[in-house]
One Martini backbone bead per residue (centre of mass of N, CA, C, O) as a GRO file, in nm:
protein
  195
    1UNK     BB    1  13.602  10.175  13.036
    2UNK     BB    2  13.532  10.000  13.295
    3UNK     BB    3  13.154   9.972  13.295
    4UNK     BB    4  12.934   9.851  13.562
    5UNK     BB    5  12.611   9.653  13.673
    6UNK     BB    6  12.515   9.551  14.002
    7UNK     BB    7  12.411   9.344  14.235
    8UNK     BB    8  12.449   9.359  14.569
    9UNK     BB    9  12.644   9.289  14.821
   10UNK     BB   10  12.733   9.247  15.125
   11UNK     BB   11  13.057   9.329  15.072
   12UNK     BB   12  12.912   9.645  15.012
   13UNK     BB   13  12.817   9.788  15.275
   14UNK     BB   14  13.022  10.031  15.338
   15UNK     BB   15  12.983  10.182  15.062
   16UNK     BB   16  12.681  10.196  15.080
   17UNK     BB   17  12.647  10.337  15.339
   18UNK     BB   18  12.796  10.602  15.260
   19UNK     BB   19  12.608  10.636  14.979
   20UNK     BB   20  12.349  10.640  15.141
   21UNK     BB   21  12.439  10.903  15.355
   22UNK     BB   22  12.445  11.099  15.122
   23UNK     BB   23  12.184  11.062  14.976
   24UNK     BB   24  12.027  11.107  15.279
   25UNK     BB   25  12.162  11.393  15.400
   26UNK     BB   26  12.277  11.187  15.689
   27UNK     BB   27  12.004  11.049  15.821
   28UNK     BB   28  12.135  10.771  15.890
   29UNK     BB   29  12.384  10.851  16.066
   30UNK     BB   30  12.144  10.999  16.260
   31UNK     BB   31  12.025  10.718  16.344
   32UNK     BB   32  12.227  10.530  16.407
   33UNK     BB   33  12.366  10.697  16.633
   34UNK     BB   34  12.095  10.626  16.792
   35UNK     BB   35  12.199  10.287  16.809
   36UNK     BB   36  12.460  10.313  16.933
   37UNK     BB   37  12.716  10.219  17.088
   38UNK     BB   38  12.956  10.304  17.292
   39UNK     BB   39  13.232  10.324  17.077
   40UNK     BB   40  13.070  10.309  16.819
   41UNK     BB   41  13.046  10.320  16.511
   42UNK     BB   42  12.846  10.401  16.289
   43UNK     BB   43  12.914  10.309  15.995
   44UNK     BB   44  12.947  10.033  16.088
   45UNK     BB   45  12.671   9.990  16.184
   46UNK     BB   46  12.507  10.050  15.907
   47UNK     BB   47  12.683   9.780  15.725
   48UNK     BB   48  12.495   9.596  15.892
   49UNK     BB   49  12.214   9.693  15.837
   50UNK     BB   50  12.298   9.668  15.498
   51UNK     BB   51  12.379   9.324  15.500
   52UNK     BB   52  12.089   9.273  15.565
   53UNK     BB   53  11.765   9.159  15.425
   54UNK     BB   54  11.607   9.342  15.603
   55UNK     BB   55  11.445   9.610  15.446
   56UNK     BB   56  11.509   9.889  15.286
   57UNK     BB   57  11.837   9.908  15.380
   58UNK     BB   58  11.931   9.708  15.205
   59UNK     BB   59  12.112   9.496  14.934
   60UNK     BB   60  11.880   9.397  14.808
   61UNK     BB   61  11.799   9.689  14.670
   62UNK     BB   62  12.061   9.719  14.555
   63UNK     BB   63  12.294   9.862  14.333
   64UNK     BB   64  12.591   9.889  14.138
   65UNK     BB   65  12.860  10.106  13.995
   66UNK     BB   66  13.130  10.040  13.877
   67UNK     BB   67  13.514  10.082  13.782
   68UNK     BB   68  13.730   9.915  13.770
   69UNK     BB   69  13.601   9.777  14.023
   70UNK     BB   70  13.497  10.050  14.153
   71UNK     BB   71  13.283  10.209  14.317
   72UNK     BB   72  13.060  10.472  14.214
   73UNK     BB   73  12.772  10.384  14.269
   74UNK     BB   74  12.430  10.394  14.390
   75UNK     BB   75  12.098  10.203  14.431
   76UNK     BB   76  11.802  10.233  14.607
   77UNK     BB   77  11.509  10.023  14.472
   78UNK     BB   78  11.120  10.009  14.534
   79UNK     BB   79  10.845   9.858  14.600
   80UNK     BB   80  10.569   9.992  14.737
   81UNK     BB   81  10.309   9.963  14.906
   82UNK     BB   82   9.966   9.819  14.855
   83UNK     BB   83   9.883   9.959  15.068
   84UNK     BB   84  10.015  10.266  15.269
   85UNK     BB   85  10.131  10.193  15.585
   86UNK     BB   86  10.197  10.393  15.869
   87UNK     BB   87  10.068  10.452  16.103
   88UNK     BB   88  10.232  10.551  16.418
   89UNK     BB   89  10.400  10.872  16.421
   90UNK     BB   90  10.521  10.826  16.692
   91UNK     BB   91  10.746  10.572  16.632
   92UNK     BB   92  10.867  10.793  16.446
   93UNK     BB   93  11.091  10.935  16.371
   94UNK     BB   94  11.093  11.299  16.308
   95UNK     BB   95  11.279  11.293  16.004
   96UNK     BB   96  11.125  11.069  15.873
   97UNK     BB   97  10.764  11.180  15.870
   98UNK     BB   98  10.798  11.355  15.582
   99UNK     BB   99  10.835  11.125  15.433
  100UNK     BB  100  10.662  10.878  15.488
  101UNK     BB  101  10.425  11.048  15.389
  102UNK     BB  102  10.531  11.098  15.082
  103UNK     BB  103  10.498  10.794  15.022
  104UNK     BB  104  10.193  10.718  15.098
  105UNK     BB  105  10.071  10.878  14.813
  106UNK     BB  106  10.295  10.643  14.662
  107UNK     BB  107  10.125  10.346  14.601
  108UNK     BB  108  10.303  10.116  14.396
  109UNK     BB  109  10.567  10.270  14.365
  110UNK     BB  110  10.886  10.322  14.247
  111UNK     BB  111  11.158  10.351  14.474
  112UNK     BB  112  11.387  10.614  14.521
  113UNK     BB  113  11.574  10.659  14.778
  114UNK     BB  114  11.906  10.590  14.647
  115UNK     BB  115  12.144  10.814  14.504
  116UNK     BB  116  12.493  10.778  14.403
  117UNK     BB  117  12.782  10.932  14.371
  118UNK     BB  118  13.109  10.953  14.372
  119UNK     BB  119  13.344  11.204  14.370
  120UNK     BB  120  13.510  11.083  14.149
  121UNK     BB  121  13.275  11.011  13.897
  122UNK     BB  122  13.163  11.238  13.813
  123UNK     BB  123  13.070  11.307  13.525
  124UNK     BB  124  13.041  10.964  13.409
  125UNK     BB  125  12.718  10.866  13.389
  126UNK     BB  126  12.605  10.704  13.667
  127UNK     BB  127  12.346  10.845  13.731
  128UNK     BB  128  12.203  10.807  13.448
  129UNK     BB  129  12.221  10.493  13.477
  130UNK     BB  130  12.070  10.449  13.740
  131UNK     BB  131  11.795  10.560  13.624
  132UNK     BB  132  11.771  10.349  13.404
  133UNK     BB  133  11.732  10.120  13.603
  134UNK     BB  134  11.510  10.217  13.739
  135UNK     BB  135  11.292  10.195  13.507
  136UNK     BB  136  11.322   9.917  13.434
  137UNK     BB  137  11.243   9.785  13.720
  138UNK     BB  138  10.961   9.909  13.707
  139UNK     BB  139  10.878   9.774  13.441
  140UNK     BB  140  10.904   9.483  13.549
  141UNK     BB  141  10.702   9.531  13.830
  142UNK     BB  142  10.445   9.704  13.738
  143UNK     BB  143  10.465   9.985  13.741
  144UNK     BB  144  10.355  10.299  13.678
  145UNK     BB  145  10.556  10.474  13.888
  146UNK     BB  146  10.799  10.681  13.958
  147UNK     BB  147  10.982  10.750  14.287
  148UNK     BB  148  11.059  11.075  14.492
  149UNK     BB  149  11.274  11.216  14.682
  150UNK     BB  150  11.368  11.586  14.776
  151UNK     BB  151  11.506  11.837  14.809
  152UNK     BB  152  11.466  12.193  14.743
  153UNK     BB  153  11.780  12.274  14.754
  154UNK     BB  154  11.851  12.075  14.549
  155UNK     BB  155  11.887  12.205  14.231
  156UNK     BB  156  11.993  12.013  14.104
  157UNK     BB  157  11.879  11.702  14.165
  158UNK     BB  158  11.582  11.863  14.061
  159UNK     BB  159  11.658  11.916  13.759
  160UNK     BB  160  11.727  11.606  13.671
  161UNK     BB  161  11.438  11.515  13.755
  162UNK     BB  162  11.334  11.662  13.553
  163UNK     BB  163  11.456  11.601  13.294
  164UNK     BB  164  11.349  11.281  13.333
  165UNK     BB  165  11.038  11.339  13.386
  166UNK     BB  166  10.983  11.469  13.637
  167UNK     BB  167  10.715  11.557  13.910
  168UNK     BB  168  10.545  11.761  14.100
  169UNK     BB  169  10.314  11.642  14.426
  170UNK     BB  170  10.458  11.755  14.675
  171UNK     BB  171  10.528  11.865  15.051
  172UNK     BB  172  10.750  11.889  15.343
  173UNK     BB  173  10.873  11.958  15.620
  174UNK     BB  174  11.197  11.985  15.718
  175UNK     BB  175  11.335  11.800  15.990
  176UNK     BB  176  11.633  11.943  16.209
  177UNK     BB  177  11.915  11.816  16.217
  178UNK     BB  178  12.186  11.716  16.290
  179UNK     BB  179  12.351  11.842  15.962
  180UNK     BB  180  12.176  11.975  15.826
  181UNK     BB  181  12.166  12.073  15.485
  182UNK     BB  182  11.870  12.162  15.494
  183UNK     BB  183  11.565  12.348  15.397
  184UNK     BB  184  11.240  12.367  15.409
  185UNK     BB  185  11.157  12.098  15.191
  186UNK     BB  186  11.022  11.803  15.080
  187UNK     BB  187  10.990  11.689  14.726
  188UNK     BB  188  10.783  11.496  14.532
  189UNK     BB  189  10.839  11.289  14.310
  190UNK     BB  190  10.717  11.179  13.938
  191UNK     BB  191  10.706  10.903  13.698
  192UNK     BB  192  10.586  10.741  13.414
  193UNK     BB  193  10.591  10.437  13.302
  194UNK     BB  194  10.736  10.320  12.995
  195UNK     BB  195  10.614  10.068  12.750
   0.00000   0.00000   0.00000
């Protein structure tokens, strides 16, 4: 089977649109809708913000993982800046403010904002190489460390991401917004990059 890793461009803005909403819980599709014009797509609306340079959303930040030249899964994930200024929670939407505390927390580390495989491609290691070249990606970059956030009770992928050695670091409470598939808490995970 032919599967490669590669990084994303302009031209799969809609497939990584759909995977970044997929792996960031809804959230995307339900900022992007606050952002729509009436009768404009979210989803079309989505993947010109993620064609865009600029941005923690950009393909810029994206690697895509193909199987016989069809997007398989993808990685969207950079180095979080240090010092980490929130600003403002005043200015950020309600259902973000509580990621981006505990992104805050973890101020230059190698950050996996998302990972996602289509249903199609599971069980065939996609997420699996996508994590390792995260891993890689941040060892590259000079982090010390790599973080992610994970829903509490999305069972499966913090067991995962347990199993690769990642430790639960904090926790905040998930606001709810429409469609929102967890409640509970979002929980901060890290693991320290191997040199």
């Amino acid at each position: 089977m032919d599967q490669l890793i590669r990084k994303a461009t302009p031209e799969d803005s809609s497939e990584l649109a759909e995977l970044m909403n997929l792996a960031g819980e809804g959230i995307p599709a339900y900022l992007w809708g606050e952002q729509v014009a009436p009768g404009e797509d979210v989803m079309e609306f989505g993947a010109r913000r993620v064609a865009r340079t600029e941005g923690g959303f950009s393909y810029t930040n994206a690697h895509v993982a193909t199987i016989q030249g069809v997007i398989a899964g993808m990685l969207l994930s950079y180095r979080l800046p240090d010092p980490y200024e929130i600003g403002s929670l005043e200015a950020i939407p309600p259902v973000v403010r509580p990621l981006m505390q505990l992104e805050a927390l973890v101020p230059g580390s190698w950050y996996v904002n998302a990972i996602a495989t289509d249903s199609a491609y599971r069980g065939q290691g996609v997420g699996s190489r996508l994590m390792q070249l995260a891993e890689q990606l941040a060892a590259d970059s000079g982090a010390e460390a790599l973080s992610l956030i994970v829903a509490e009770d999305n069972i499966q992928a913090r067991a995962l991401y347990e199993r690769l050695g990642y430790q639960r670091v904090a926790r905040r409470a998930i606001i709810q917004f429409p469609c929102c598939p967890h409640a509970g808490d979002w929980v901060l995970m890290k693991k320290e990059v191997k040199r």
